[in-house]
N, C-alpha and C positions, 0 to 999 in steps of 0.2 A: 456453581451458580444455583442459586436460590431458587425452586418451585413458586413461590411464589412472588410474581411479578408487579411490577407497582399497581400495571394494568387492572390484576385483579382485584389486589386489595381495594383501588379504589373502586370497583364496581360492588363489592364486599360493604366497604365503607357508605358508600352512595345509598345503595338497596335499605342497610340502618336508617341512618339519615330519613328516608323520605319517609319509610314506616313508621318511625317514631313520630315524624312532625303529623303523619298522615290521622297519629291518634293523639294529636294536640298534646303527647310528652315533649317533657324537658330532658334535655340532654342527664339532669342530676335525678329526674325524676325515671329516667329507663335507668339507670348506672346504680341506683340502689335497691331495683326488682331484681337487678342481674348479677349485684354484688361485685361490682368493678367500682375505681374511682370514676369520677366525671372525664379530669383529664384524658384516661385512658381512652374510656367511650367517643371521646372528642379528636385522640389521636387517631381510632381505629375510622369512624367517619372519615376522616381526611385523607385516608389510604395511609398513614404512618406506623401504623402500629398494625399488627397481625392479630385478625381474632381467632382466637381458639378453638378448638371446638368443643370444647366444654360451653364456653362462653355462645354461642353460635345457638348451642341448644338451650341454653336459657332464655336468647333473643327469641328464637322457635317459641318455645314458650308463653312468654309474655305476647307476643303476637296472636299466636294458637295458629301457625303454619308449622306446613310438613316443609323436608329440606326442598324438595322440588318447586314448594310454592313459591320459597325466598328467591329460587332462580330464578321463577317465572317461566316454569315448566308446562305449569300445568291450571297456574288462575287466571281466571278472567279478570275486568277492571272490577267486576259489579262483586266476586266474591267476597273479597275483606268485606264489603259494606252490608249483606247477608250473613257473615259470619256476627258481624256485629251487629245487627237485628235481633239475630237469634239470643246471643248472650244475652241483649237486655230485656229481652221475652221470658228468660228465664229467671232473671232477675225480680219478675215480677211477680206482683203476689196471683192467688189461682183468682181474684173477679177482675183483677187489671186484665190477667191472660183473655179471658171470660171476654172481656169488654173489644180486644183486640182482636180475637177470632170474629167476634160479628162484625166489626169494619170491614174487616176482610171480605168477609162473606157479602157486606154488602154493595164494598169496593167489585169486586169482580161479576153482582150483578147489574151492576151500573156500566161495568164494561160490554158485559153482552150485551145487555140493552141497545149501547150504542152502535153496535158492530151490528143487528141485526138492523135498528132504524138507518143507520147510515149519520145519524146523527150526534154532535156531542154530545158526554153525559151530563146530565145538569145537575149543577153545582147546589153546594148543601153539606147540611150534615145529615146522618146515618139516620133513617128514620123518617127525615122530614121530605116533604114531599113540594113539586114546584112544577109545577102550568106553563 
């Protein structure tokens, strides 16, 4: 008897699936980051086919989780979407960075603000000021 159970593959398969759609890939468009056919990626989603673990650490990769995270060991919902912050913080050039640190900076004093008045923050952009 086979270790591996339909059961899990499809939880295996499933976990792919939602990651991938979760970063607006295509079934052909994660299968040629990972160096598999499409079919394959498509069989492996379905719980039909066994991924590897070669292949497993490539998915790790292109994601940029540890194997814990794929299980859901250890993320929260909000981490992929900080992991992906970050990347495209990085991505950017040093006065885009520049220009994001001060939103920040001025997003969170808009938050005290309101937390000390008891009141909404008032709406706007960075800078501009409103009565």
């Amino acid at each position: 008897m086979s270790s591996h159970s339909p059961r899990k593959l499809n939880l295996v398969g499933s976990r792919i699936r939602e990651l991938r759609k979760g970063r607006h890939l295509t079934q052909t468009e994660l299968s040629d980051r990972i160096g598999i056919a499409q079919s394959d990626l498509s069989r492996m989603e379905q719980g039909e086919y066994k991924v590897g673990l070669d292949t497993l650490f490539k998915i790790l990769q292109v994601f940029d989780l540890k194997m814990g995270e794929f299980f859901g060991e250890t993320e929260t919902p909000q981490e992929p979407e900080a992991r992906d912050l970050v990347r495209d913080f990085r991505e950017l050039s040093g006065e885009a960075q520049r220009e994001v640190r001060d939103f920040v900076r001025f997003k969170r004093m808009q938050e005290q603000e309101q937390s000390q008045d008891g009141k909404p923050a008032p709406e706007g952009t960075p800078g501009e000021k409103t009565s």
